[in-house]
Backbone as ProteinMPNN parsed JSONL, in Angstrom:
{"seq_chain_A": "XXXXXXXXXXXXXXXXXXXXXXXXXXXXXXXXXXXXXXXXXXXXXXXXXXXXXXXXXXXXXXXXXXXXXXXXXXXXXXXXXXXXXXXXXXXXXXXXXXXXXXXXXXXXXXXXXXXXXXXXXXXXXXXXXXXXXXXXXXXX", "coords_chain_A": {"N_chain_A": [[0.844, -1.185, 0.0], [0.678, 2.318, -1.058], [2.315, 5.014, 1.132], [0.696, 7.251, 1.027], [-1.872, 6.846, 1.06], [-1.639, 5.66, 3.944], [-1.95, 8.149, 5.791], [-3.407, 10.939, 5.827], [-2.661, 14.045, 4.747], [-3.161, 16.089, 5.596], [-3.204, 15.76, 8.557], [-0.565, 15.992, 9.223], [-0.054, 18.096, 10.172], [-0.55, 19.252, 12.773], [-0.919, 21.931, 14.808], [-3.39, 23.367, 12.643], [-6.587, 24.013, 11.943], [-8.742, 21.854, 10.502], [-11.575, 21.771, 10.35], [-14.755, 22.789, 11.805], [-15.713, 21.651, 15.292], [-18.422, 19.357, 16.619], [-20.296, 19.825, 19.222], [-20.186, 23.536, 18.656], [-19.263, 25.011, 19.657], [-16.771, 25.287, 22.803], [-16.165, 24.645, 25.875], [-17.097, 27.485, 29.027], [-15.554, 30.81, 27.549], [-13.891, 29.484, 25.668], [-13.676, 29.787, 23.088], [-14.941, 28.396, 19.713], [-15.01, 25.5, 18.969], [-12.027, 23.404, 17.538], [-11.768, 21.135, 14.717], [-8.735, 18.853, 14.24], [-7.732, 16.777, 12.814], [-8.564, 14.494, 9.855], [-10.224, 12.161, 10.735], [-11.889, 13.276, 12.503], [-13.31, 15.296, 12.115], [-14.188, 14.056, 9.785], [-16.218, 12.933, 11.604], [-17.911, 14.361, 12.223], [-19.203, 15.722, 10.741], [-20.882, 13.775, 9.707], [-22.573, 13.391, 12.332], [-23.773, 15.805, 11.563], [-25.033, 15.775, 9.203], [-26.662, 13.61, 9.963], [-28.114, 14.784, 11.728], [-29.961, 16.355, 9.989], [-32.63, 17.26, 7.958], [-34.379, 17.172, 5.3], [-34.497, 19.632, 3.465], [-33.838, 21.165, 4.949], [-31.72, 22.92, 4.634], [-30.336, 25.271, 2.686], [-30.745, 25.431, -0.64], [-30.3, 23.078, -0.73], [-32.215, 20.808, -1.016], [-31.812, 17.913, -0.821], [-30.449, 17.221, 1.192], [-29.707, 15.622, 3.991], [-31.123, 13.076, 6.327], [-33.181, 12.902, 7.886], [-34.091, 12.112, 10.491], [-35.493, 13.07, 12.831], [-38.263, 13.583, 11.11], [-38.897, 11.008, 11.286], [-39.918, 10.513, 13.533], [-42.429, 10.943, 13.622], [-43.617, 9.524, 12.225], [-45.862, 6.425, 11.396], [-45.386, 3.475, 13.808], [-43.754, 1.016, 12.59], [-42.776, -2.995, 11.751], [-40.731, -2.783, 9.967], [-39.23, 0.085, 9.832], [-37.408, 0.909, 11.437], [-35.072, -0.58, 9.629], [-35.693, 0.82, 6.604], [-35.202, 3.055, 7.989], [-32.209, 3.185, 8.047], [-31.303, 2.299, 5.346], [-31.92, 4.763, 4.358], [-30.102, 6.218, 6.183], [-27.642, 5.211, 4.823], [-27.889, 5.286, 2.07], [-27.341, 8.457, 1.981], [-24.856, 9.019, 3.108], [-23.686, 7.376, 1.134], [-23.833, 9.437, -1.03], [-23.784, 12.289, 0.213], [-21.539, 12.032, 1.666], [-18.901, 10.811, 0.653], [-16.874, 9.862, 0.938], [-16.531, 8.698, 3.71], [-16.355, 5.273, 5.287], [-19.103, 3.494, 6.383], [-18.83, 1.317, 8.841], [-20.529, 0.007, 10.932], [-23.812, -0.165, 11.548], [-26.329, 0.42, 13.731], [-29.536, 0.959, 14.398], [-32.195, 1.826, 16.564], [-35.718, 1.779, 17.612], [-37.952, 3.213, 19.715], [-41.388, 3.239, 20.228], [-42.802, 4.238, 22.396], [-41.402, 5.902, 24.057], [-41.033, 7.586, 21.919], [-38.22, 7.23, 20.607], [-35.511, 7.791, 18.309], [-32.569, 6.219, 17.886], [-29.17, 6.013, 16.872], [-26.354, 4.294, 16.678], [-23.89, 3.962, 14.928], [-20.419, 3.127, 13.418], [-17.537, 4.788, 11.773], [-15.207, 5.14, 9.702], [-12.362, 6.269, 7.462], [-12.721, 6.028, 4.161], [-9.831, 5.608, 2.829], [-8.459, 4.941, 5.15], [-8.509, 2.479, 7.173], [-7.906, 1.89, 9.656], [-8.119, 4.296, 11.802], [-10.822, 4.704, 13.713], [-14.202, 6.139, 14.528], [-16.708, 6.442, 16.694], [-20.021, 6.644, 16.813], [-23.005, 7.754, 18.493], [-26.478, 8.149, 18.58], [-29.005, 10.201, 19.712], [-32.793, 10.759, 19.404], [-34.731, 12.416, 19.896], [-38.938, 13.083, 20.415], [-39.995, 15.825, 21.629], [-42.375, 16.856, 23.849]], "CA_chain_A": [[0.0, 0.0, 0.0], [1.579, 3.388, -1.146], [1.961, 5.814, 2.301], [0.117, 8.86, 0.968], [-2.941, 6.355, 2.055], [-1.9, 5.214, 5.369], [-2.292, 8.605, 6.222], [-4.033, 12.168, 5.378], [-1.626, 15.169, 4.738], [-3.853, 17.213, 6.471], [-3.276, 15.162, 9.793], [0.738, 16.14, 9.302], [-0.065, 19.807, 10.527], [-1.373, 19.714, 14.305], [-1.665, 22.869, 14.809], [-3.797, 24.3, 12.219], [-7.442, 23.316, 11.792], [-9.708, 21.106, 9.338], [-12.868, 21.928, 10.267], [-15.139, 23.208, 12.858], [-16.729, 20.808, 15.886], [-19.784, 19.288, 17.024], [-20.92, 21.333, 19.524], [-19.599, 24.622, 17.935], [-18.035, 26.129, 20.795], [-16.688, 24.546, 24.241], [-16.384, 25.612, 27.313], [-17.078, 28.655, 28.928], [-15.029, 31.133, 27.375], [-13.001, 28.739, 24.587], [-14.116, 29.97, 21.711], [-14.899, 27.511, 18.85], [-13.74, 23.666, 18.802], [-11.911, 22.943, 15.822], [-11.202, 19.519, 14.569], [-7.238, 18.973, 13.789], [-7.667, 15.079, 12.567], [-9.671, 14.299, 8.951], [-11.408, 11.576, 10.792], [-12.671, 13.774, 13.427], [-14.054, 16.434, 10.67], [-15.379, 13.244, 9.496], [-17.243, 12.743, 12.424], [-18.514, 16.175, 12.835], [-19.745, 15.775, 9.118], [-21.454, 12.746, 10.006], [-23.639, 13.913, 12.897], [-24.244, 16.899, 10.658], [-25.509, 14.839, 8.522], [-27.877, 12.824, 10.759], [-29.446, 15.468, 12.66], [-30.205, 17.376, 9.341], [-34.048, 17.095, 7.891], [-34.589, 17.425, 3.774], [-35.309, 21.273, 3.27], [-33.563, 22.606, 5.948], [-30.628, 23.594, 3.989], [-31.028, 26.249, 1.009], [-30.138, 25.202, -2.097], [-30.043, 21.667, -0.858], [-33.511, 20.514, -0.34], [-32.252, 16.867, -0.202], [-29.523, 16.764, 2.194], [-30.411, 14.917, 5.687], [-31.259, 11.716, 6.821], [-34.79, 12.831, 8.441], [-34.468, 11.653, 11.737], [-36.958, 13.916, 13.369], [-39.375, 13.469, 10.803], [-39.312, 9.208, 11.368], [-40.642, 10.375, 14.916], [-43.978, 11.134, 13.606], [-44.57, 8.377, 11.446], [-46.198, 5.412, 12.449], [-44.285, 2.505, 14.557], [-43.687, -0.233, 11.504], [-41.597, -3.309, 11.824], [-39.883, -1.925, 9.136], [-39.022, 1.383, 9.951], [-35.842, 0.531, 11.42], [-34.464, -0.95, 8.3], [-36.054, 2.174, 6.26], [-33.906, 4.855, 8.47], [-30.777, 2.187, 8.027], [-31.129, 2.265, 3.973], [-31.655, 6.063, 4.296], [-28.317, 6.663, 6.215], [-26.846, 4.567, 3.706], [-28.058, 6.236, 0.464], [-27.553, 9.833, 2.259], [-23.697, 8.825, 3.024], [-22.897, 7.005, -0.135], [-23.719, 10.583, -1.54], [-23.098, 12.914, 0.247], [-20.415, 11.67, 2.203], [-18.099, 9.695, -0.069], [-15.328, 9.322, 1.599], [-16.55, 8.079, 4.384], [-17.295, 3.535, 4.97], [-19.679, 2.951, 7.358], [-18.138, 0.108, 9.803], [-21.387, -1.1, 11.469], [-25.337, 0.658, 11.728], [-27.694, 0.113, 14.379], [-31.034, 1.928, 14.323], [-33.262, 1.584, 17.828], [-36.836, 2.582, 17.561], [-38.755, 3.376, 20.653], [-42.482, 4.238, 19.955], [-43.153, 4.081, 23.675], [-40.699, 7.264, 23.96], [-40.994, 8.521, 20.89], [-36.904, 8.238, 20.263], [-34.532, 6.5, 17.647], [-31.054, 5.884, 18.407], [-28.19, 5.725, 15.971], [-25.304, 3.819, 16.758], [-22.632, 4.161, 13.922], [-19.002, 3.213, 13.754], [-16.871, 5.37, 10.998], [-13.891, 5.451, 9.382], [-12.197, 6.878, 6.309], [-12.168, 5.051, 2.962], [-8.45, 5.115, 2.66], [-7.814, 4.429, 6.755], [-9.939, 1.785, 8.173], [-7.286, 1.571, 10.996], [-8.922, 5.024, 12.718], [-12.473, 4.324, 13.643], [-14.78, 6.872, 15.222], [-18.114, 5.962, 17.05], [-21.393, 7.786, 16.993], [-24.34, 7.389, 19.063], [-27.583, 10.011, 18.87], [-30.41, 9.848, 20.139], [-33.475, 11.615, 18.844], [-35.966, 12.37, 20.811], [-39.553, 13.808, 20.39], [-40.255, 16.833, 22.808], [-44.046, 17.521, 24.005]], "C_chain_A": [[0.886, 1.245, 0.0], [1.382, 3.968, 0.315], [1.503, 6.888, 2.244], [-1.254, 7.881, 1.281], [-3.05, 5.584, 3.317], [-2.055, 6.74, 6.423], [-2.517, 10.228, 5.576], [-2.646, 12.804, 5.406], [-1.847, 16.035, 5.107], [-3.749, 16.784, 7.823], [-2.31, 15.192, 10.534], [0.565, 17.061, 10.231], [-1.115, 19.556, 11.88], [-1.932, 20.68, 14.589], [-2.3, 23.764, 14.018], [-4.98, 22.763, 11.375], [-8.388, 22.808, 10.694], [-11.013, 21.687, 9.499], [-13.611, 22.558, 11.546], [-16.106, 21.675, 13.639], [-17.658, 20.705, 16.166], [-20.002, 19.176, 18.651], [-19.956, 22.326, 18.865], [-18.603, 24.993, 19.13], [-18.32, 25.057, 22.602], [-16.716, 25.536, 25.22], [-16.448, 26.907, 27.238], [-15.953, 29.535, 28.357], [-13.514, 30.346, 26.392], [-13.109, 29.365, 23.285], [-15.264, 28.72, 20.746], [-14.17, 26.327, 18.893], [-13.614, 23.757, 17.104], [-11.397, 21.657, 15.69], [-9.772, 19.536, 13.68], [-6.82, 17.765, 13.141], [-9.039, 15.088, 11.015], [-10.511, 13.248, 9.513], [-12.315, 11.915, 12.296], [-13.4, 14.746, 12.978], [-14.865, 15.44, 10.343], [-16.779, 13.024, 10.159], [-18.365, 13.412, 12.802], [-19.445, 16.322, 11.305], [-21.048, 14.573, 9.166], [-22.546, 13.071, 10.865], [-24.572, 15.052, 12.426], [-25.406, 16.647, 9.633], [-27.133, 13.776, 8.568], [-28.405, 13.263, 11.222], [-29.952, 16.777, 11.651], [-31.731, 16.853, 8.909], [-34.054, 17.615, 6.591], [-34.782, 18.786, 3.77], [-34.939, 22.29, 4.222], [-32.364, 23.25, 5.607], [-31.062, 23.914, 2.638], [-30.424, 25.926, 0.134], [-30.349, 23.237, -1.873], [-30.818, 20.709, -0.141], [-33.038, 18.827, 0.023], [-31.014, 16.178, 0.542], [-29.895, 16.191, 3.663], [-30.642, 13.653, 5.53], [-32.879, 11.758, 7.314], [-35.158, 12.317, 9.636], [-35.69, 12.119, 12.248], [-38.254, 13.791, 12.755], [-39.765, 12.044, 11.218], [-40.27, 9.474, 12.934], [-42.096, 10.725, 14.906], [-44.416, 10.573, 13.006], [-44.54, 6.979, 12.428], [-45.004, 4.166, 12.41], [-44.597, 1.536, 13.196], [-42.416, -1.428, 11.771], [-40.692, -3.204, 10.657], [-38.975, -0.788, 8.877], [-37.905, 1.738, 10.405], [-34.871, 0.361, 10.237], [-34.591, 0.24, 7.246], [-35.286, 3.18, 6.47], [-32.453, 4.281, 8.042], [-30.18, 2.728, 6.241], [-31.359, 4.154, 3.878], [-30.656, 6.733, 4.679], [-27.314, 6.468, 5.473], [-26.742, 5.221, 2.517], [-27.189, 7.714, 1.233], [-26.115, 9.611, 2.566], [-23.014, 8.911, 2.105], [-23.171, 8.704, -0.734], [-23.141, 11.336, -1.319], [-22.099, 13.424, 1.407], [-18.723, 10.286, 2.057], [-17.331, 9.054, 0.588], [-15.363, 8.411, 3.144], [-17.047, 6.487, 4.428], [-17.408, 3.459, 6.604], [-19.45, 1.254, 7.889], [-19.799, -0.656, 10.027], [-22.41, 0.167, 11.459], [-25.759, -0.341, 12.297], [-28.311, 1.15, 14.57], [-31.961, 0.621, 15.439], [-34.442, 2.249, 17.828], [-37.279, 2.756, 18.796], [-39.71, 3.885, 20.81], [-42.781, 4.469, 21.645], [-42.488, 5.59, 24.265], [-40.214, 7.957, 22.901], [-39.145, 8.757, 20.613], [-36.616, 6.777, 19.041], [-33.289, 6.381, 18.039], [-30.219, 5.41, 17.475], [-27.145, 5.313, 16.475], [-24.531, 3.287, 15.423], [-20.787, 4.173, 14.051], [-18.761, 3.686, 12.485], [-16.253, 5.386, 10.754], [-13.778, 6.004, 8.134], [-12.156, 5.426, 5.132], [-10.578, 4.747, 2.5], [-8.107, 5.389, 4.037], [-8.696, 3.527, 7.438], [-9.161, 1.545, 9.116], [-8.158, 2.59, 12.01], [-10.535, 4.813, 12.521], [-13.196, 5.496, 14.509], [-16.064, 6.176, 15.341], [-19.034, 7.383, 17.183], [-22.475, 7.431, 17.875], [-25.435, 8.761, 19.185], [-28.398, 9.346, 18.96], [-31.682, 10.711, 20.009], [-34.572, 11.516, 19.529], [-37.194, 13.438, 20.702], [-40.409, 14.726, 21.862], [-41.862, 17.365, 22.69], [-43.959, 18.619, 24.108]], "O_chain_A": [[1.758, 1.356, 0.863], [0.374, 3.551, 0.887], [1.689, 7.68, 3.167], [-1.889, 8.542, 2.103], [-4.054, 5.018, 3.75], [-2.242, 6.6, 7.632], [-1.649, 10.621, 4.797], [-1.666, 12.283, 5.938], [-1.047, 16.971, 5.134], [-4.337, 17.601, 8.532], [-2.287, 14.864, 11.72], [1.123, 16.805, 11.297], [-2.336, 19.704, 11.825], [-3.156, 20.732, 14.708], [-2.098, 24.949, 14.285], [-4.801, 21.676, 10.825], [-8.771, 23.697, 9.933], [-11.496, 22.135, 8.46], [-12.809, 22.856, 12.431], [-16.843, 20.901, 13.028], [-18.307, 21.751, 16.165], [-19.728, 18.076, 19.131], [-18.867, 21.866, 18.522], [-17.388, 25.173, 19.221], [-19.256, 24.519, 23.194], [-17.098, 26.699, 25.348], [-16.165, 27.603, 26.263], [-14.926, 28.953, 28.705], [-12.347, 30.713, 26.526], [-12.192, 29.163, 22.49], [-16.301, 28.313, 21.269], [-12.946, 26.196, 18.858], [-14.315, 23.967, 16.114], [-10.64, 21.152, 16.518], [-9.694, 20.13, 12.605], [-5.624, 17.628, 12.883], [-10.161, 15.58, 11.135], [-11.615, 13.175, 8.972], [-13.071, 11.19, 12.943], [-14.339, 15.037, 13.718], [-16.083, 15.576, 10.463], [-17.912, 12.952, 9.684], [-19.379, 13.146, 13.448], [-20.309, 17.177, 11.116], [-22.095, 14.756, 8.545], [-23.631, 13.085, 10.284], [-25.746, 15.233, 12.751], [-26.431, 17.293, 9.42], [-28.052, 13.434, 7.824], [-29.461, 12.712, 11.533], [-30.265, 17.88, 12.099], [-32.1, 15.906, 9.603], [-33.663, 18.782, 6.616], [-35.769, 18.941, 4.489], [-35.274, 23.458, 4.419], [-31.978, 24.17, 6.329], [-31.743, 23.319, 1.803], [-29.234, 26.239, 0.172], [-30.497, 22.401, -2.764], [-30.515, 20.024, 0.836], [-33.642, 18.289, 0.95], [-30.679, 14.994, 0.514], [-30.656, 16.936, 4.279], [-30.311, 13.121, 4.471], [-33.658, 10.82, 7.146], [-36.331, 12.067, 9.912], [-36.778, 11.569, 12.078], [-39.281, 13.838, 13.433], [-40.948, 11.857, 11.503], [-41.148, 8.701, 13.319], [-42.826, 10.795, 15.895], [-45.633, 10.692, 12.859], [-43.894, 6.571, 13.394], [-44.143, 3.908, 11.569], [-45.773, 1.395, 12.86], [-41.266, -1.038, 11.971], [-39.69, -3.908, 10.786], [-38.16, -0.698, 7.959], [-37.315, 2.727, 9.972], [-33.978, 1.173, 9.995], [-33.496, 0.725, 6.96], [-34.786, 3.981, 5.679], [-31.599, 5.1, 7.701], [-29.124, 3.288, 5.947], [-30.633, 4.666, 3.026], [-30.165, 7.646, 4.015], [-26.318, 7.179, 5.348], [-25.705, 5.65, 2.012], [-26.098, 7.841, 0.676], [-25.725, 10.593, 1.934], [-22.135, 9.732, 1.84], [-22.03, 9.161, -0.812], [-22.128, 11.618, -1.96], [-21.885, 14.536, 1.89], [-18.036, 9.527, 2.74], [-17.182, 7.844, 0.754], [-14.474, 7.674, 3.571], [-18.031, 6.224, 3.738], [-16.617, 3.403, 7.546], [-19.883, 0.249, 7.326], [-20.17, -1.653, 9.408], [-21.99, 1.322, 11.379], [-25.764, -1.518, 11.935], [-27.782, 2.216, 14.885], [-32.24, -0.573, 15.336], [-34.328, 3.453, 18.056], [-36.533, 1.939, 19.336], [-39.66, 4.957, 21.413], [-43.169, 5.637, 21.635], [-43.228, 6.322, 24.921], [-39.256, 8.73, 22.877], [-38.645, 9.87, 20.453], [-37.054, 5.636, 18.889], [-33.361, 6.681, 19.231], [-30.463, 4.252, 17.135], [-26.659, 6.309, 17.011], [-24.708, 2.135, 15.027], [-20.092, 5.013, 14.623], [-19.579, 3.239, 11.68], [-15.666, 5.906, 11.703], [-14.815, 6.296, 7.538], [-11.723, 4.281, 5.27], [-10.25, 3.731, 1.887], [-7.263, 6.283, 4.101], [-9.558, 3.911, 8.229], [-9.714, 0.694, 9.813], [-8.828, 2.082, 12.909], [-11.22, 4.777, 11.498], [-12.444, 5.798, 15.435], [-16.54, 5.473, 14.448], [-18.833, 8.558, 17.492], [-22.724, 6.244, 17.664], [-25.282, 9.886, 19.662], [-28.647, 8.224, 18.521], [-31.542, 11.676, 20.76], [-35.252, 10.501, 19.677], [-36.864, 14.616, 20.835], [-41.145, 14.295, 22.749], [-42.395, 18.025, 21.798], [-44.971, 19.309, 24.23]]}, "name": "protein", "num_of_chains": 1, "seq": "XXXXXXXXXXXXXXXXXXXXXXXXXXXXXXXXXXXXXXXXXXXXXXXXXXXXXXXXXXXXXXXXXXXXXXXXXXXXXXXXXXXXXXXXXXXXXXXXXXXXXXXXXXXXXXXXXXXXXXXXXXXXXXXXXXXXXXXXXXXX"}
């Protein structure tokens, strides 16, 4: 395997940042988190990703995954599998670069939540792995 894919060239440079994090800003008085690693940008791209909703970005009515909306349709044993093949499509697009390791999707009509558990890595590093877990929950 050549070594310009065992590791990013953006991952050389520590101090100077890739992207911005998920939450935007840390602690009191920090400023802004920035992510200094491409598969921590990844990650931050990824939740971005999953807690977005078709139409809520301009120009780009069909970016999201739709979590929030699955919480108002009805309980199906299907509906799991459904959000699964929708993270999937909504990745392979428009998140190339990234290969989804493992998906689990948890429904809970009883509390109205779903639960994403996602492991991540890059397409040219499957050594770094990042985990995800969200949990979506509908608020009375």
């Amino acid at each position: 395997m050549p070594t310009d894919q065992l590791f990013n060239r953006l991952d050389v440079a520590k101090n100077k940042g890739i992207g911005v994090d998920l939450p935007i800003f840390g602690s009191v008085g920090s400023g802004i988190k920035l992510n200094y690693t491409t598969i921590d940008q990844a990650a931050a791209n990824a939740k971005n990703l999953l807690l977005t909703n078709n139409g809520e970005r301009i120009m780009q009515p069909n970016l999201g995954c739709n979590l929030y909306r699955s919480l108002f349709e009805n309980e199906t044993d299907s509906m799991a599998d459904n959000i699964k093949s929708t993270i999937i499509t909504q990745f392979d697009y428009w998140l190339p670069y990234i290969f989804i390791n493992s998906l689990d999707v948890l429904t809970d009509p009883d509390y109205n939540t779903v639960t994403v558990n996602i492991k991540i890595s890059l397409k040219n590093n499957t050594f770094d792995t990042r985990s995800i877990e969200l949990e979506v929950r509908r608020t009375s």
